[in-house]
N, C-alpha and C positions, 0 to 999 in steps of 0.2 A: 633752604638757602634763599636768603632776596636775591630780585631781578638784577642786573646789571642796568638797567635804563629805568627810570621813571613810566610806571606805568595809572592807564585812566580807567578805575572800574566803573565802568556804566552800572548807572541806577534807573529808576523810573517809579512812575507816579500812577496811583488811581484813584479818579473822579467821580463821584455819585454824591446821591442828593444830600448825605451826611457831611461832604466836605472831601478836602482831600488824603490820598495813604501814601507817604513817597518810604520808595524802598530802595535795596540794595541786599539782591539775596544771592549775588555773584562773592562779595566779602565775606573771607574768612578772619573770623576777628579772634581764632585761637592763639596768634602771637603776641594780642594786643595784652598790654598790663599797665598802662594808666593814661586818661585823658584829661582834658582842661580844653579850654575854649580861648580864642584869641577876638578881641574889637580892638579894630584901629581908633587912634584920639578920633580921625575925621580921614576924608579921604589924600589928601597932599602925604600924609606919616605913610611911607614905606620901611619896613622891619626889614633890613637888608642887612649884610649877608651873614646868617647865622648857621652852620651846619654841625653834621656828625661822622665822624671814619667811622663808628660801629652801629649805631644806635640805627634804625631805619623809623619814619613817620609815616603818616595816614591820615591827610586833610581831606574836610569834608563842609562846604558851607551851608549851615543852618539858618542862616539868614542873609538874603543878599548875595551880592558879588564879589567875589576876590580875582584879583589876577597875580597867577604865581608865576616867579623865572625860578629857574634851578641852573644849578654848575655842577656839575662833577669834577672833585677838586684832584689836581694831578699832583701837588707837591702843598701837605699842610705848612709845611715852614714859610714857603714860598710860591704861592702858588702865581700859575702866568697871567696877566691878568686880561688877555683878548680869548680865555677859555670857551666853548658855545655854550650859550647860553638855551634852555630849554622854555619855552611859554606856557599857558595854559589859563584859562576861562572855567571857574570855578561857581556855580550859580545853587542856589538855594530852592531852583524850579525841580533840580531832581535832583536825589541822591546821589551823586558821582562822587567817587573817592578816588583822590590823587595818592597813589603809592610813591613815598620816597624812600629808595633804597637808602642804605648805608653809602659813603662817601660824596652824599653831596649838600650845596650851600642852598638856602632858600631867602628869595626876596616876597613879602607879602605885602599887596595891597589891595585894600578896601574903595572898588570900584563907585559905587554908588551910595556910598555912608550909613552909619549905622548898622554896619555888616557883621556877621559872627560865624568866627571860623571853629570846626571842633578840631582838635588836634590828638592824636592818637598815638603813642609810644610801645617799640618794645622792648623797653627796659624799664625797670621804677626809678623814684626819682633819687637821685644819691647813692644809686646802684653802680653806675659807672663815671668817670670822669672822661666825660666825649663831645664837650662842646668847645664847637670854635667859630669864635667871631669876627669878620672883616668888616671894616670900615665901609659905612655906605656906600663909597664912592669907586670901592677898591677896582670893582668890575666895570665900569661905564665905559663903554664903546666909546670911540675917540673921533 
C-alpha cells in the first residue's frame, strides 16, 4: 500500500580516484513498471499541475536541480484551490528519490537549466486512465 504523504528517499554518493558512484540502496523499485525522463524547454517552464487518484510516481534528478510542489487533491472535479502545498529540492549531487503516492498533483521546475528528471511509474503506459490536469495557475496562493 503507498504512503499517505509524500515521502524523501535519501541517497548518497562515493568518491575515489575513479570518479564518482551515487546510490540509492534504501529504494525498492519492485513496484516500478515503466520510466522516462523529463527536461524542462529552460528554467521560467514550470509543468504544473499534473496528477493521479491511482497511479503513484518516483522522481529522481539525474542531472541538476529540480524543485517539486505537490497537492493532495481533496475533490478531482473540484478541487479547493488554497490546498497545502508540499516543497522539495531535488539535486542530481545525490540520489534522493521523491515518492509520490497516489492522489496527488505535481508542479516541476528546472532550477538551474539543462536539468533531467527520471520519472518512475507504477502502472504501464495505457494501462490505466488516471491522469488529471489543472491549469497552471489553478493553485497560486493569492
Amino acid at each position: 500500500m503507498a504512503a499517505l504523504k509524500p515521502t524523501l528517499i535519501s541517497g548518497g554518493n562515493h568518491t575515489d580516484e575513479r570518479g564518482i558512484l551515487s546510490f540509492n540502496n534504501n529504494f525498492d523499485v519492485s513496484e516500478v513498471k515503466r520510466i522516462y525522463s523529463i527536461s524542462n524547454a529552460n528554467k521560467k517552464t514550470i509543468r504544473a499541475w499534473q496528477g493521479h487518484k491511482v497511479e503513484q510516481r518516483w522522481f529522481t534528478a539525474i542531472i541538476g536541480v529540480f524543485k517539486i510542489k505537490l497537492i493532495k487533491i481533496d475533490n478531482w472535479e473540484h478541487p479547493s484551490k488554497n490546498l497545502e502545498q508540499h516543497q522539495y529540492t531535488l539535486t542530481s549531487d545525490s540520489l534522493d528519490i521523491l515518492h509520490i503516492p497516489s492522489g496527488y498533483v505535481s508542479s516541476i521546475q528546472d532550477v538551474v537549466g539543462n536539468s533531467k528528471l527520471l520519472v518512475m511509474a507504477d502502472y504501464g503506459l495505457g494501462e490505466l486512465k488516471d491522469e488529471f490536469r489543472f491549469d497552471a495557475t489553478y493553485f497560486n496562493k493569492k
